[in-house]
N, C-alpha and C positions, 0 to 999 in steps of 0.2 A: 127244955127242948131236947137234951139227949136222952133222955128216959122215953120221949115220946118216939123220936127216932131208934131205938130199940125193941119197943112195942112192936111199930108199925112192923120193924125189920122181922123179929117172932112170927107176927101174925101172917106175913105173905111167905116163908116159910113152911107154917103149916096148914095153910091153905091154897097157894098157889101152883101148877104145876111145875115140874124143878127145870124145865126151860125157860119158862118167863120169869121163875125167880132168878136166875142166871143170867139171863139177859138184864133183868133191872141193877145185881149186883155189881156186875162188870159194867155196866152202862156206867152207873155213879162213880166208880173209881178212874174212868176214862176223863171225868171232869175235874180230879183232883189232881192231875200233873201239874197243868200250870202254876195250880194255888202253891203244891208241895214248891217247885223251882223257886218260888218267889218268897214263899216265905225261909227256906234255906239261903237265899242269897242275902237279904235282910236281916236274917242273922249274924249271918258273916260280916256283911257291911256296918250295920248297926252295933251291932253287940260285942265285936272283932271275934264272935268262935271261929276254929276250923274249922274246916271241912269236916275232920272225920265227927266232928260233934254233931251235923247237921245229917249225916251220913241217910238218916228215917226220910229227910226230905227228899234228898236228891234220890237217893232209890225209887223213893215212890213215884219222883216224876218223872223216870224213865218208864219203869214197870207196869205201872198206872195206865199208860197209853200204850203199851202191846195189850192190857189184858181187854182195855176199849175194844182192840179188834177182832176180840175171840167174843165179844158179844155180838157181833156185828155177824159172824161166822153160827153162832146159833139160833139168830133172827131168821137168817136165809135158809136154816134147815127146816128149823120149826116153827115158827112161826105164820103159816100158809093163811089160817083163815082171820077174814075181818076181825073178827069174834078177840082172836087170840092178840092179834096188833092193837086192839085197841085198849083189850085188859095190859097188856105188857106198856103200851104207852100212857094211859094212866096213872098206873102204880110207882111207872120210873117217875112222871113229875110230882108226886107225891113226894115220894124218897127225895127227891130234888128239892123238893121247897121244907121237906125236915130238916135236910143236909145247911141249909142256906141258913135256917134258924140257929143251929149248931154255929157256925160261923159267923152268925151275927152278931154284935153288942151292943144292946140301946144304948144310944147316944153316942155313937163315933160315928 
């Protein structure tokens, strides 16, 4: 499932234009804050690391959700026609349900 979520990531790259790939980039990272928080505290809790061990999680899930709303910021520029909202919201839940594969493990 990562190799396909790589692909896919390549191929809208060099095929899409670089506002709707921006928006899908930033879109997806705007969903990993939470997962980052939670899986850094469960470390800590679970695992007893420090903080500074976990340091990748908690950054990301601050960072994660500012960079959410600089997509949010180039949707409202570029974004104008049907056409374009629709290929950008396609492609994000694409990216979305690789992302989700990536994250999954049969049988838990």
């Amino acid at each position: 499932s990562t190799a396909a979520h790589l692909y896919y990531v390549e191929l809208i790259i060099h095929t899409l234009p670089w506002f709707v790939v921006m928006s899908i980039q930033i879109g997806a990272e705007g969903t990993f804050g939470p997962a980052a928080a939670a899986i850094g505290n469960g470390l800590i809790k679970n695992y007893q690391m420090n903080p500074d061990d976990v340091r990748f999680f908690t950054v990301h899930s601050e960072a994660d959700e500012d960079h959410s709303s600089l997509a949010e910021e180039i949707a409202v520029r570029y974004l104008h026609s049907p056409s374009l909202q629709d290929q950008t919201y396609k492609a994000t839940f694409r990216r979305m349900e690789l992302l989700y594969d990536i994250w999954s493990i049969d049988g838990f």
